[in-house]
ZADRENLO-180711 format. One line per 10 residues: number of its first residue (from 1); their letters; for each residue x, y, z of N, C-alpha, C. Coordinates in Angstrom, 3 decimals, decimal comma. Example, Ala and Ser with C-alpha at 12.3 -4.5 7.8 and 13.67 -1.06 7.14 Angstrom:
REM ZADRENLO-180711
1 = as = 13,190:-5,690:7,800:12,300:-4,500:7,800:13,200:-3,300:7,800  12,850:-2,250:7,080:13,670:-1,060:7,140:12,900:0,030:7,870
//
This chain:
REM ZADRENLO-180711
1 = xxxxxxxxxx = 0,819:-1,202:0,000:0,000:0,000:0,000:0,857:1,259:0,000  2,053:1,294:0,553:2,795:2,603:0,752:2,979:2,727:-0,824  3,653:1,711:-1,545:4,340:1,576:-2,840:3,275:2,333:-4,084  1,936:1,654:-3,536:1,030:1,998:-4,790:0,574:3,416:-4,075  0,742:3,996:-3,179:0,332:5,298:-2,383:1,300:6,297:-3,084  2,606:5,728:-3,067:3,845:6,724:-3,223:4,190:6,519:-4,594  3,290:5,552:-5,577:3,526:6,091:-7,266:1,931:7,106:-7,152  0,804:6,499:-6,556:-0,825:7,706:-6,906:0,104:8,998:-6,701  0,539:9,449:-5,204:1,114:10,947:-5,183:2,033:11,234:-6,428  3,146:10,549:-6,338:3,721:10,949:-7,752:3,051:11,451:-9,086
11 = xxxxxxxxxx = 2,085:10,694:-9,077:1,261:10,922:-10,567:0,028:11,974:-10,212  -0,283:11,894:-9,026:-1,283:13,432:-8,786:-0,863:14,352:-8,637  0,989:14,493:-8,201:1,211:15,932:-8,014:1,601:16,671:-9,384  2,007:15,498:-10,433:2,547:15,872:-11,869:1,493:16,432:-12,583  0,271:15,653:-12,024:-1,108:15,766:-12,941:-1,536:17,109:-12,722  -1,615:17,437:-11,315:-2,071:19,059:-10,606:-1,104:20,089:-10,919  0,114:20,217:-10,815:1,037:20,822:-11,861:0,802:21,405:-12,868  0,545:19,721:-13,792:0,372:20,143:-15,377:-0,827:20,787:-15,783  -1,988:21,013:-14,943:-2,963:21,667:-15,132:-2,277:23,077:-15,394  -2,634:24,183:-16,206:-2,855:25,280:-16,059:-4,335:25,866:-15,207
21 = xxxxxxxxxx = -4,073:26,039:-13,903:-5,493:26,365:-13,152:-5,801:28,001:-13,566  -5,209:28,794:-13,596:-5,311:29,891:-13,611:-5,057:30,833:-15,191  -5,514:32,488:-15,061:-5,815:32,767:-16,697:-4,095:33,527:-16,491  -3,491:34,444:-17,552:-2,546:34,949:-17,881:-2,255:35,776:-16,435  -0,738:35,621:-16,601:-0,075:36,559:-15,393:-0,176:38,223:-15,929  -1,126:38,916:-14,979:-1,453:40,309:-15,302:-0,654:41,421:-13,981  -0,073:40,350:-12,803:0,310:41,406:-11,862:1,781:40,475:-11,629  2,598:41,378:-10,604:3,721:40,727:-10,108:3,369:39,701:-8,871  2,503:40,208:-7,918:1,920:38,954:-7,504:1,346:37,969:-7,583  1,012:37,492:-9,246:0,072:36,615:-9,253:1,374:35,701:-9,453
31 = xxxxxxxxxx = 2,525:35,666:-9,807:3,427:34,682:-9,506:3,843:34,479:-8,185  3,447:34,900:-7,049:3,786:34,517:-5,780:2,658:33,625:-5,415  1,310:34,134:-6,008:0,110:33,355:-5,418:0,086:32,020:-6,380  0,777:31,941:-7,619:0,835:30,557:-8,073:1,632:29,698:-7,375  2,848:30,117:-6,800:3,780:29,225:-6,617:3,442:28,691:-5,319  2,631:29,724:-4,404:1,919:29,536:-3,296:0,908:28,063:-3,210  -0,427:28,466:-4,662:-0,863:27,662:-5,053:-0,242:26,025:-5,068  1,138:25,949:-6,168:1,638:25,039:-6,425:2,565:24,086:-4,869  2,578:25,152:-4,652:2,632:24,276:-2,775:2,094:23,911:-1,882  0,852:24,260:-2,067:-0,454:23,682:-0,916:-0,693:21,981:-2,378
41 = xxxxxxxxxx = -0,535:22,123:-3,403:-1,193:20,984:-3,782:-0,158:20,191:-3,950  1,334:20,201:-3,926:2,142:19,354:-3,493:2,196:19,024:-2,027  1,863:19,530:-1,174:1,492:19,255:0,350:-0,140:18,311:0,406  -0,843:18,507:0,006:-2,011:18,343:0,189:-2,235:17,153:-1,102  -1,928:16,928:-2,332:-2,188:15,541:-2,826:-1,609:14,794:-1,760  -0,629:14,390:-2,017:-0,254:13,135:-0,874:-0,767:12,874:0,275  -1,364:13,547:1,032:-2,434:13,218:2,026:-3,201:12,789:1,848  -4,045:13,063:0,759:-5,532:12,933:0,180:-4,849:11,443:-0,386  -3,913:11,137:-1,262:-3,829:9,883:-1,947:-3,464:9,034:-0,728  -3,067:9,165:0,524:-2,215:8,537:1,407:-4,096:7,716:2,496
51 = xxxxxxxxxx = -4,824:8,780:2,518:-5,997:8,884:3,321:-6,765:7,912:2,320  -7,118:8,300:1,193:-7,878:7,700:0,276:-8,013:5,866:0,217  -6,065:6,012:0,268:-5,489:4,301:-0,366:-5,456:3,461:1,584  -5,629:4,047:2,349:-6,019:3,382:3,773:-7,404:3,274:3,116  -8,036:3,886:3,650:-9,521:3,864:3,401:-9,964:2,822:2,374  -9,613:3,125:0,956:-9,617:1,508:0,526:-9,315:-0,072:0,639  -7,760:0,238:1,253:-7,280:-0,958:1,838:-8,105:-1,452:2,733  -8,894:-0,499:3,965:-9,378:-0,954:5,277:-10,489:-1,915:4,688  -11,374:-0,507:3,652:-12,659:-1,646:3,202:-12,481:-3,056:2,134  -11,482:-3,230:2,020:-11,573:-4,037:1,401:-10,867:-5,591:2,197
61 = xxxxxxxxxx = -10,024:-4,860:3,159:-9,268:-5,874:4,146:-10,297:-6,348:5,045  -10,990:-5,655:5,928:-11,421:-5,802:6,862:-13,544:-5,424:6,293  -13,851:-5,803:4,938:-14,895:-6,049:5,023:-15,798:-7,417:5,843  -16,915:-7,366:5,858:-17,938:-8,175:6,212:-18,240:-9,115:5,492  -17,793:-9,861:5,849:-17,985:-11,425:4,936:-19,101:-12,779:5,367  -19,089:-13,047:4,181:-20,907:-14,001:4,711:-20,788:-14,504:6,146  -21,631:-14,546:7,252:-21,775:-15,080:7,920:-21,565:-14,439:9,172  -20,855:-13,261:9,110:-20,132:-12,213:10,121:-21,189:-11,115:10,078  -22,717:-11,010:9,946:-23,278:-10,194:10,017:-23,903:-9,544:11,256  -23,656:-11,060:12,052:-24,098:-10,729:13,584:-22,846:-10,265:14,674
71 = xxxxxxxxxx = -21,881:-10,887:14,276:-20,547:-10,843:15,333:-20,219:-9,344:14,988  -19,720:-8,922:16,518:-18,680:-7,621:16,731:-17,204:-7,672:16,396  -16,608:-6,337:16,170:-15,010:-6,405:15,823:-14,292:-6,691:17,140  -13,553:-7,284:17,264:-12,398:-7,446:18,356:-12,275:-6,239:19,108  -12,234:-6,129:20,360:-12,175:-4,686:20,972:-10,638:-4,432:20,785  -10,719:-3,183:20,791:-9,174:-2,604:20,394:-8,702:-1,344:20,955  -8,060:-1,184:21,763:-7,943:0,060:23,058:-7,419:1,012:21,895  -6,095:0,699:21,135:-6,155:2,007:20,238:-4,348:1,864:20,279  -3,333:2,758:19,821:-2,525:3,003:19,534:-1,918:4,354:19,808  -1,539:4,355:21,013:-1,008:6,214:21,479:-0,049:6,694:20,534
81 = xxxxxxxxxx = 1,058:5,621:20,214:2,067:6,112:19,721:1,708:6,977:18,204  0,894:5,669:17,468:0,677:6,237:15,939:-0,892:7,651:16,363  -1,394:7,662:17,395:-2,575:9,076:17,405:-1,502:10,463:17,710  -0,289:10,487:18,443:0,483:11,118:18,896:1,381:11,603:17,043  1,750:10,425:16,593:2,047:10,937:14,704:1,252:11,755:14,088  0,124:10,829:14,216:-0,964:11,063:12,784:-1,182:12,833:13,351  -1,709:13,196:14,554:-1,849:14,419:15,009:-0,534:15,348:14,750  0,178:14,829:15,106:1,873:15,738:14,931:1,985:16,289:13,510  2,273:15,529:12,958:2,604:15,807:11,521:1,978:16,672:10,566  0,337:16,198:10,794:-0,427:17,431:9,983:-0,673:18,445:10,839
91 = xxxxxxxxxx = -0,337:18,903:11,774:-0,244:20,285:13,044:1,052:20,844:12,609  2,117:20,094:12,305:2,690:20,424:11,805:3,544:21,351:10,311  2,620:20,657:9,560:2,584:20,667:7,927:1,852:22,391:7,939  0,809:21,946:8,877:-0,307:23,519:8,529:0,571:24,266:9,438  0,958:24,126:10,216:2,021:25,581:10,884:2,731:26,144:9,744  3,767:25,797:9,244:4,598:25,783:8,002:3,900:26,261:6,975  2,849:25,430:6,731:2,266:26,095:5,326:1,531:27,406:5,668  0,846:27,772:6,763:0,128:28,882:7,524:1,474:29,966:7,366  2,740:29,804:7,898:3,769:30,516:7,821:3,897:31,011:6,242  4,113:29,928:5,557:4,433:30,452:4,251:3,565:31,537:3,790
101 = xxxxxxxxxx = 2,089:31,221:3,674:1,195:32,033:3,353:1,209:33,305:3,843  1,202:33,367:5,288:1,695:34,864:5,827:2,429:35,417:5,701  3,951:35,112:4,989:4,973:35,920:4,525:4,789:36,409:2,758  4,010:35,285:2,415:3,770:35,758:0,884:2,703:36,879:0,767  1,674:36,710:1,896:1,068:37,486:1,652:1,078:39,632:2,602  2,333:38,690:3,327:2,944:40,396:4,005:4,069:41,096:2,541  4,220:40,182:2,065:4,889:40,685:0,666:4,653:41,306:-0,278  2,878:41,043:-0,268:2,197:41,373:-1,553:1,581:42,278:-1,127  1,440:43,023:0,555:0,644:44,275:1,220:1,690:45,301:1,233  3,488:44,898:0,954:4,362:45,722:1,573:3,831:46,976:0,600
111 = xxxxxxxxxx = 4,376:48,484:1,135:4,358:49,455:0,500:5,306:49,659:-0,663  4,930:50,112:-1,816:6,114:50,324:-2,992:6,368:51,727:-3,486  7,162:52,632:-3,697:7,557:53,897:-4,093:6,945:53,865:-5,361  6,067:55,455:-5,483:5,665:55,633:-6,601:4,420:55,272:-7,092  3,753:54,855:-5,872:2,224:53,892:-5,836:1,107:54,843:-6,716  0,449:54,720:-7,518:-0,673:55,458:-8,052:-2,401:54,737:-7,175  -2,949:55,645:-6,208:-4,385:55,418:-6,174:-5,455:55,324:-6,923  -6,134:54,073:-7,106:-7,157:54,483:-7,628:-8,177:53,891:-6,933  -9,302:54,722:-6,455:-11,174:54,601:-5,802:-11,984:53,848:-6,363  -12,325:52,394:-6,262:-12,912:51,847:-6,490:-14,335:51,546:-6,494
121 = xxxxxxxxxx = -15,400:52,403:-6,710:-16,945:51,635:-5,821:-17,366:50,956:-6,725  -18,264:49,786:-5,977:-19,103:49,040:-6,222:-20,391:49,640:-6,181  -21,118:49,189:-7,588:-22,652:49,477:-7,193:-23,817:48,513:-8,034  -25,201:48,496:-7,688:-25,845:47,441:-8,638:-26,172:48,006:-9,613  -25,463:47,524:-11,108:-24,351:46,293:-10,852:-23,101:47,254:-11,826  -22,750:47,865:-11,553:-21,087:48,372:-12,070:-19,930:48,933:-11,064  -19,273:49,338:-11,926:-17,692:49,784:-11,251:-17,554:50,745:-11,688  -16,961:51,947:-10,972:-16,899:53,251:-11,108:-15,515:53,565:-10,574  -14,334:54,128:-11,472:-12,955:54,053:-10,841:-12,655:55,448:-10,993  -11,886:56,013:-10,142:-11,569:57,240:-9,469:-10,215:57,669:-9,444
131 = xxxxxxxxxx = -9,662:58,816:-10,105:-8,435:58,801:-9,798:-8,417:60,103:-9,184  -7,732:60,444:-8,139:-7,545:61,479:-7,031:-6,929:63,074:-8,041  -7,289:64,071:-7,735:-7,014:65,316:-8,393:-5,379:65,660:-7,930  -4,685:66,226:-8,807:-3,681:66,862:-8,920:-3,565:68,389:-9,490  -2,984:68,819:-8,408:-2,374:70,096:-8,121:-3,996:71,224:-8,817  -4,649:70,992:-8,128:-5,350:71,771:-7,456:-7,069:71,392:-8,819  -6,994:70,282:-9,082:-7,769:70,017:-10,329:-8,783:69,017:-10,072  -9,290:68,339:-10,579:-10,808:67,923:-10,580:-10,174:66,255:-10,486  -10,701:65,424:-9,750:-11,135:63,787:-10,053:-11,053:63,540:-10,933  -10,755:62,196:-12,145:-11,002:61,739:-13,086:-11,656:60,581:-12,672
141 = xxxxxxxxxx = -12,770:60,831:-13,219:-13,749:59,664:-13,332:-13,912:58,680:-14,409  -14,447:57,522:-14,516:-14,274:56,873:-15,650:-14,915:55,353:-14,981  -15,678:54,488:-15,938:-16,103:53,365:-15,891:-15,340:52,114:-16,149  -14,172:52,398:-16,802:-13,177:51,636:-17,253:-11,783:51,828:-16,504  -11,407:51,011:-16,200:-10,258:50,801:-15,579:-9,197:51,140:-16,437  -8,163:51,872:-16,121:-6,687:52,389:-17,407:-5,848:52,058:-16,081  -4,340:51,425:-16,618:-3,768:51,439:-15,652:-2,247:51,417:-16,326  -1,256:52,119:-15,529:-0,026:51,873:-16,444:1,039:50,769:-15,914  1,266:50,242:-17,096:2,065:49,023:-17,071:3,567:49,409:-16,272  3,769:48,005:-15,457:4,874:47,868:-14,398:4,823:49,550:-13,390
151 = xxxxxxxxxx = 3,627:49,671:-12,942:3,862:50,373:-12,080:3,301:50,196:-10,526  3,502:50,174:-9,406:2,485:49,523:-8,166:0,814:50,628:-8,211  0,267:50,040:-7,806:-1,034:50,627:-7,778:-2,050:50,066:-6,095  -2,697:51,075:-5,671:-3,523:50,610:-4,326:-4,758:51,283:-5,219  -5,392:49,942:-4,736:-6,901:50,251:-4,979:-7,507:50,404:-3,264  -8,188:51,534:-3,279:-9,251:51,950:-2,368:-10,911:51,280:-2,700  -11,386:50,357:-2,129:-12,560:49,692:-2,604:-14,112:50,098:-2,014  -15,000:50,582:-2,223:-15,685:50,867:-1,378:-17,560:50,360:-2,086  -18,275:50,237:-1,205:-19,880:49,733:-1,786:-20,737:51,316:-1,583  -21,274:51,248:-2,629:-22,834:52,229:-2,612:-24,040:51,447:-1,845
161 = xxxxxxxxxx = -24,098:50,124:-2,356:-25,329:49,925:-1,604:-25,031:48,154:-0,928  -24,646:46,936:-1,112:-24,396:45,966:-0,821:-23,161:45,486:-1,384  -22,554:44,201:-0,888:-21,340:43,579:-0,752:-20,742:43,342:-2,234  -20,117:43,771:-2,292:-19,594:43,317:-4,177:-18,460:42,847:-3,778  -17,341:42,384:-4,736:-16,037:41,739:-4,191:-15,247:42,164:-5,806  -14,550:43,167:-5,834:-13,517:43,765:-6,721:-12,432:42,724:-7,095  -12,550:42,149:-8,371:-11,785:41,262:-8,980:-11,035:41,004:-10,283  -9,921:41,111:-10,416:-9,426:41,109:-11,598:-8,802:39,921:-11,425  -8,670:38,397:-12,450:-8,993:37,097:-12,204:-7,056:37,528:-12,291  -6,633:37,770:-13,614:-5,225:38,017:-13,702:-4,510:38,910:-12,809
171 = xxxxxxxxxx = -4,841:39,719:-11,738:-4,022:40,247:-10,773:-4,227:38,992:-9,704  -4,658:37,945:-9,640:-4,562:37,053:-8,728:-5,136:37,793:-7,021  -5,585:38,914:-7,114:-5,857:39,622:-5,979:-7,297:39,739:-6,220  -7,928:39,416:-4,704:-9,600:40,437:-5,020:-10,011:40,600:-3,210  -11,276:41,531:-3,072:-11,207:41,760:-1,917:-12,674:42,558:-2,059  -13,167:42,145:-0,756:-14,705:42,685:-0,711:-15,205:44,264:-0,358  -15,758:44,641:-1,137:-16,548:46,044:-1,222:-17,555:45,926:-0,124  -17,073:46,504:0,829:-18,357:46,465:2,045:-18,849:47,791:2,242  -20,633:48,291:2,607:-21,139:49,109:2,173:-20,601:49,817:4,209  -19,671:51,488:4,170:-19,789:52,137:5,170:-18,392:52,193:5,358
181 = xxxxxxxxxx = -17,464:50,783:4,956:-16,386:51,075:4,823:-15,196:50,636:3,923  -13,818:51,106:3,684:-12,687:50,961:2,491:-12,082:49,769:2,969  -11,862:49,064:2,114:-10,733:48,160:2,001:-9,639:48,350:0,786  -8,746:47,599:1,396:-7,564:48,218:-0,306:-6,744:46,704:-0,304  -6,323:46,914:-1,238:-5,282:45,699:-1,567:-4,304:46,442:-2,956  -2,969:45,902:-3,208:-2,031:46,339:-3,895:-1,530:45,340:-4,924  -1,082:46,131:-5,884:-0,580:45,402:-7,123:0,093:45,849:-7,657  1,199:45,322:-8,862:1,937:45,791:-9,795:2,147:45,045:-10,629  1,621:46,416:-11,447:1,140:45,120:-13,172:2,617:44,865:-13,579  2,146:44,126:-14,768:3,305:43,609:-15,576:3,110:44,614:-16,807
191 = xxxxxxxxxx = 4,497:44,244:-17,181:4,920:45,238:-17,932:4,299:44,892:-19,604  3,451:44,000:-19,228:2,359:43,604:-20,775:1,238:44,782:-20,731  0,895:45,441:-22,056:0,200:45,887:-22,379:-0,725:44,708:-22,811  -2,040:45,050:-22,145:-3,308:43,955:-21,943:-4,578:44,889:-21,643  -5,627:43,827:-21,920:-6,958:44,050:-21,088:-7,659:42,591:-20,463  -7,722:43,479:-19,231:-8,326:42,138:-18,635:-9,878:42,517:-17,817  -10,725:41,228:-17,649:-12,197:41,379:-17,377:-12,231:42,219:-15,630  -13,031:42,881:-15,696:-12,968:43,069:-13,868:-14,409:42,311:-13,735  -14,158:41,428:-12,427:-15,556:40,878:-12,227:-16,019:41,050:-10,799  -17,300:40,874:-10,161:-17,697:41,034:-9,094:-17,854:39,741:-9,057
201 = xxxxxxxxxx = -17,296:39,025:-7,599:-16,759:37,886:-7,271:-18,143:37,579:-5,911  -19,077:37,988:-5,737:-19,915:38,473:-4,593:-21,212:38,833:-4,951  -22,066:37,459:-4,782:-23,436:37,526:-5,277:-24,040:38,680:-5,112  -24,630:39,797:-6,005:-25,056:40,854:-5,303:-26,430:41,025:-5,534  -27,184:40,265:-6,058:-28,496:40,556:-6,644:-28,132:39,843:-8,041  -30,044:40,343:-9,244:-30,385:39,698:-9,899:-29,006:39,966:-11,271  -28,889:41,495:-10,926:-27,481:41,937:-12,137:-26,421:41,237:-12,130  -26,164:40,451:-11,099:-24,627:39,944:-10,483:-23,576:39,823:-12,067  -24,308:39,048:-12,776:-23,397:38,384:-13,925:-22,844:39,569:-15,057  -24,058:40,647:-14,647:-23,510:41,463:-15,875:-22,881:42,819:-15,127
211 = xxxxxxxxxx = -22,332:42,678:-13,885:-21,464:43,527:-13,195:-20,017:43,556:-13,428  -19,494:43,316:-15,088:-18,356:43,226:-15,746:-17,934:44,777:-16,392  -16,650:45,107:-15,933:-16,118:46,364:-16,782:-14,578:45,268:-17,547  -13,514:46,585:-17,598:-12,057:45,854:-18,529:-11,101:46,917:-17,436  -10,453:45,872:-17,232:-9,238:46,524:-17,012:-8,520:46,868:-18,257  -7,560:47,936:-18,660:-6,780:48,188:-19,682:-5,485:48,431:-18,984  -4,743:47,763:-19,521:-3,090:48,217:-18,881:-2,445:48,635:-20,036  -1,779:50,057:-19,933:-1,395:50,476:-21,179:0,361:50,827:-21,108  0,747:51,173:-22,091:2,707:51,589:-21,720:2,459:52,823:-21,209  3,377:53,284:-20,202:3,099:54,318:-19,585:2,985:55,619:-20,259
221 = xxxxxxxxxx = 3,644:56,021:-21,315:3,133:56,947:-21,943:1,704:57,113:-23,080  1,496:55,468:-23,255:-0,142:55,977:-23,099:-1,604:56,632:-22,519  -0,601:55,845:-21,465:-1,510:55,773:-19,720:-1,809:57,200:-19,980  -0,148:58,097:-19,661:-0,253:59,365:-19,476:-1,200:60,525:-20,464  -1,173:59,898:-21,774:-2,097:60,811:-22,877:-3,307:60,500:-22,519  -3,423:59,450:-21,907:-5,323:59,136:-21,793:-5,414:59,893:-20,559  -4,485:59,954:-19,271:-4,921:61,060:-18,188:-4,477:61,848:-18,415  -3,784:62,929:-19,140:-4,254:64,091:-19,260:-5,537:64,665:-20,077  -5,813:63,687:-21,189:-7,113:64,057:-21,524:-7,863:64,128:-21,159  -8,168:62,990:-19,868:-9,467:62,920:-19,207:-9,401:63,943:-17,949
231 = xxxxxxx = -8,303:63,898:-17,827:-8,028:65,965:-16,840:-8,841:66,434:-17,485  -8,113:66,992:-18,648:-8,694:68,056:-19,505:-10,116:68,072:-19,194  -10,665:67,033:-20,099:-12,141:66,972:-19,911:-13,112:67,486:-18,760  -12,666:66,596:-17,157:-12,884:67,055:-16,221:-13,125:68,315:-15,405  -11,763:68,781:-15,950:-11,690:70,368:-15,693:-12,924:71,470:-16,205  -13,162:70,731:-17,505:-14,438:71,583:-18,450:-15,785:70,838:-17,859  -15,745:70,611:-17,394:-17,457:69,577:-16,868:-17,913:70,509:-15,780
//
């Protein structure tokens, strides 16, 4: 059983691997949260194949066979040594992996020089993104997300009326729009000029599905011609 346990893991962790689970890398963290990914399911197949192939062995070793329908199992006080393992090891495993996660993810909150804000609200059912006024000038408003490539960015998230959850599938980041108060989370795109879907991840009502805008990530001197125009504009409104 160990033998045929320790080729299943082999061949489930290659198999979970070779999946592509996730869509195109759109931020610098979404390669921390894959590799993150790719380590809970090398930790976690082999348990599952290790749990699974007992569980079969038991029922099939120790089934009920004609005639044994009335008789009880042998009483059996139990095994301290192997409850003292079986407990250790996975208390163990999740400390470690709990650790990992908390450093990847104090990594992906740290602050970065040069951060651009942008105001996020949620409402039923769209997205309304905000960029803060400069030197003494008006908000830019806009329904569409513009963002410039390889630069860090904090989104400020906030609800008009119920729970939405701000999601861009390729920043590997999302985080819930709660109505009264901000949440934020941070990113830094990649240096691909792209568009990617923004979705509300957070049943909100009957609109839910069609609560889709685009992210656009552009080279930074695009970025910059599309906000000063939409200054411009602003300024005249």
């Amino acid at each position: 059983m160990l033998i045929i346990g320790a080729i299943a893991s082999a061949l489930g962790i290659a198999g979970a691997l070779a999946i592509d689970w996730f869509p195109k890398v759109g931020s610098t963290q979404a390669d921390d949260i894959d590799t993150l990914f790719d380590v809970l399911l090398i930790a976690s197949v082999p348990i599952f194949v290790l749990v699974q192939s007992i569980v079969l062995y038991c029922v099939w070793k120790f089934r009920m066979r004609p005639g044994d329908e009335l008789k009880d199992g042998p009483p059996i006080h139990g095994n301290t040594a192997l409850e003292v393992i079986w407990t250790t090891i996975p208390a163990l495993l999740l400390v470690g992996l709990c650790a990992y996660a908390y450093v990847v993810l104090g990594d992906m909150e740290e602050k970065e020089p040069n951060t651009m804000v942008v105001n996020v609200t949620g409402e039923q059912f769209t997205w309304t993104f905000q960029y803060p006024a400069e030197n003494g000038g008006k908000p830019v408003r806009t329904n569409q997300l513009y963002l410039p490539a390889g630069r860090p960015v904090k989104f400020n998230v906030r609800s008009k009326d119920v729970i939405h959850d701000f999601w861009v599938p390729e920043f590997r980041m999302k985080i819930d729009a709660v109505p009264g108060i901000t949440t934020e989370y941070r990113i830094t795109t990649t240096r691909d000029a792209r568009s990617y879907p923004v979705v509300c991840a957070e049943l909100c009502g009957l609109g839910h599905a069609t609560m889709r805008q685009t992210a656009h990530v552009l080279p930074e001197a695009e970025f910059e011609t599309w906000m000063q125009r939409k200054r411009a504009e602003a300024q005249n409104t």
